[in-house]
Structures are given as C-alpha cells and as structure tokens.
C-alpha positions in Angstrom: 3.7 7.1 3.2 5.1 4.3 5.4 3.3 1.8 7.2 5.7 -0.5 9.6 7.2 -3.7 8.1 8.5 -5.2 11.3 11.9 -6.4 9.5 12.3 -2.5 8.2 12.7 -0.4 10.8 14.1 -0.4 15.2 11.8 1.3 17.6 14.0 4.6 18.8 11.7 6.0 21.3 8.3 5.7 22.2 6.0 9.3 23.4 2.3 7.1 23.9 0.4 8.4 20.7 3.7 8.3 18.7 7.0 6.3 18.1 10.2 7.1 16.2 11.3 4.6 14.2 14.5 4.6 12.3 14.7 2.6 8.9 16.9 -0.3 9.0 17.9 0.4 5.4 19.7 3.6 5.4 19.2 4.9 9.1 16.0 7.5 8.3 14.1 8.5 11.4 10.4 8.7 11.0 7.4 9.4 13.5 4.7 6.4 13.3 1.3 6.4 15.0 0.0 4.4 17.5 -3.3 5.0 17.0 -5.9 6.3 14.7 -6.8 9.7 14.5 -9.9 11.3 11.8 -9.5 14.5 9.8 -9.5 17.3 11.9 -8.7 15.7 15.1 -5.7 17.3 17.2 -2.7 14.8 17.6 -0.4 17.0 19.6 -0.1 20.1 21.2 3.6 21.8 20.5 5.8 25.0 21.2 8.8 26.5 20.6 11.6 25.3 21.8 14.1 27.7 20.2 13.3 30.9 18.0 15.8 31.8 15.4 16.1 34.6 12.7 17.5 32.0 10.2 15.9 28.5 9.2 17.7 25.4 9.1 16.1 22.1 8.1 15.0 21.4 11.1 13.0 24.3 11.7 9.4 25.6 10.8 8.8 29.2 10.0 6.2 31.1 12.3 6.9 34.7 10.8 9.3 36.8 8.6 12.7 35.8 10.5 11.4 33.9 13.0 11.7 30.0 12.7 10.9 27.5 15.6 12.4 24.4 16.7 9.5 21.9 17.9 9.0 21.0 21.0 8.3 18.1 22.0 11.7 17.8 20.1 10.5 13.7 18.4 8.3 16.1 16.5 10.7 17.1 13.9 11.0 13.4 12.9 8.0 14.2 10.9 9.3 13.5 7.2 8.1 15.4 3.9 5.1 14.0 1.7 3.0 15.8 -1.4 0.3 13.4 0.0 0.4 14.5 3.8 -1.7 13.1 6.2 -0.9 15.6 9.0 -0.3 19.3 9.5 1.6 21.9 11.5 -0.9 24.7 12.8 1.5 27.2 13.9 -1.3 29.5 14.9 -2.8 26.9 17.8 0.3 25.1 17.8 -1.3 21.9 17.0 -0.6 18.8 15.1 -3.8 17.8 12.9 -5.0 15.3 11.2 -5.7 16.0 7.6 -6.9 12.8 6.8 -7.8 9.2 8.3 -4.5 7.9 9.9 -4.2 4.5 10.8 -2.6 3.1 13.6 1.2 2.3 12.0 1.0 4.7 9.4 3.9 7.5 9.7 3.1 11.2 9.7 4.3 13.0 7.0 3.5 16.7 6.4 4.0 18.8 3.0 7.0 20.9 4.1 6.0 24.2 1.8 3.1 24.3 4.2 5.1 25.8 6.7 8.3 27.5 4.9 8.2 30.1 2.3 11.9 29.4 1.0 13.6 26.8 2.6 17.4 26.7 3.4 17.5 23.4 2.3 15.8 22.4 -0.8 15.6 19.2 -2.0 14.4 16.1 -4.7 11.1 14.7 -3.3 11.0 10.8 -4.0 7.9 10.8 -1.9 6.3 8.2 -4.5 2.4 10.0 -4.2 0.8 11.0 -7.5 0.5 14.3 -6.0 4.3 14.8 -6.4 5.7 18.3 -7.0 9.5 16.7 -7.3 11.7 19.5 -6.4 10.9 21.1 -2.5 12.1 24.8 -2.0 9.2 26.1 -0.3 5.9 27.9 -0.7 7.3 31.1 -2.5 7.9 28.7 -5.6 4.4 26.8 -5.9 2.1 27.7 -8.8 -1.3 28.8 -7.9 -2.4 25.6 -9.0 -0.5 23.6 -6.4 -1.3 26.0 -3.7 -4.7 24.8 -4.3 -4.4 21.6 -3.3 -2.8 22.2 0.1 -3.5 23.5 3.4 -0.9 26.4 4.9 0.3 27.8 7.7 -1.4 31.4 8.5 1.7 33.4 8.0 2.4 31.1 4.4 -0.9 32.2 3.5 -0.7 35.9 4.4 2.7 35.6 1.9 1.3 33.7 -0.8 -1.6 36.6 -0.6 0.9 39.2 -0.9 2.7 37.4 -3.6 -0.1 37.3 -5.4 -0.8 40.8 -5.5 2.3 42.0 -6.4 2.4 39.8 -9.0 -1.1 41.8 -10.0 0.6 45.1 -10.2 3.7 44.3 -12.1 
C-alpha cells in the first residue's frame, strides 16, 4: 500500500474524500484518501454506470454475466492489494473500510473479492506478506485463502457452490 511521497506522484483530480494520483514513475493511477476512515465505516456510495454480460478489467462482477462499471467513474482507480484496506459491497453498493485508513494512504481492494474469473489475470507485485502472486479470480483460491478475505455476496454464493460440487465428485 502507498502512502504519498510528494516527489512521486501529480494530483489528477480531486472528489473531497478522495484524490487520483498518478505515479510519476511509470504513469499508474491510484485513488488516495483524504481522510481517515475506521473498519466498517462507509467511504462511498456507488452504482452502475454500465452493465455488461462480459468483464473487462475495469469492471466488477455483480452476477453470473452481469459486470458493472463504477460510478462515480475515479472509483475504478482503486488498485489490487492481498493486504486490502477497503472493499467493494456490491449488495449496498458501498465502499468500506476494512481496516484503519489513514489520511494519504491509497485504497486498494483484493480484486478476487469481486470477480470469480477474471478476463485479465495477472502477477501481483503487491509487496504484502499476504501475497497470493498470480490474480485470476475467486474460482482459483484455495479454501485456505478464501479464509482470510471478505467477498462479494454473489462470490460467496459461488465459492459455496464450488464447494459442494467439489463434495460430490
């Protein structure tokens, strides 16, 4: 996770709670807070902006063949961590707090929380002890990872009939 190093990234935009930054280094956009928040606490409210049968990386998946684009759109400058600090609730569509955030320290989110297999997949180089490495989406975490994170309803109701099926054969 990121904390601002004034020499390393340019304010894009600013939303009050929230700016985009983009790293001076190799152009990455990230979303920084402006203030703190404590697990739990609700950061933002979102909704779709566009719903699509097919996901592309810029999408989160709400239901079998449904993936949304986030609205308010500086949302999706939320970057992938195995250590994340916020989460997508795609039931309330609300952005959460999972842990204390600091003001200047960027939301990051764990991206299998809230895609089952992702168009996508990619090397994590997240740095957190917690790292899985390779990103794909929920459909390929062991039951021991799934442990340690929080998911989206409709992951969950997948990973629960994953499981099972898994029982029977």
């Amino acid at each position: 996770m990121d904390t601002l190093t004034v020499t390393a990234y340019h304010v894009i935009s600013n939303h009050n709670f929230a700016e985009r930054r983009q790293k001076v280094s190799n152009n990455q956009n990230a979303l920084f807070a402006l203030r703190s928040y404590q697990p739990g606490e609700v950061i933002a409210d979102f909704s779709a902006g566009t719903i699509s049968a097919e996901p592309t990386y810029l999408t989160v998946q709400v239901g079998n063949r449904k993936h949304i684009t986030l609205q308010p759109e500086f949302l999706q400058y939320i970057n992938h961590s195995c250590d994340p600090n916020v989460f997508f609730d795609t039931t309330t569509l609300q952005l959460v707090a999972l842990k204390e955030i600091h003001s200047e320290d960027e939301f990051v989110f764990f991206y299998p929380s809230a895609e089952w297999k992702m168009t996508q997949s990619f090397g994590c180089y997240c740095g957190s002890p917690r790292c899985i490495g390779k990103i794909r989406g929920a459909f390929y975490l062991s039951p021991e990872v799934q442990s340690q994170y929080r998911f989206t309803d409709f992951i969950q109701q997948q990973l629960v009939k994953k499981a099972a099926r898994q029982k029977v054969a």
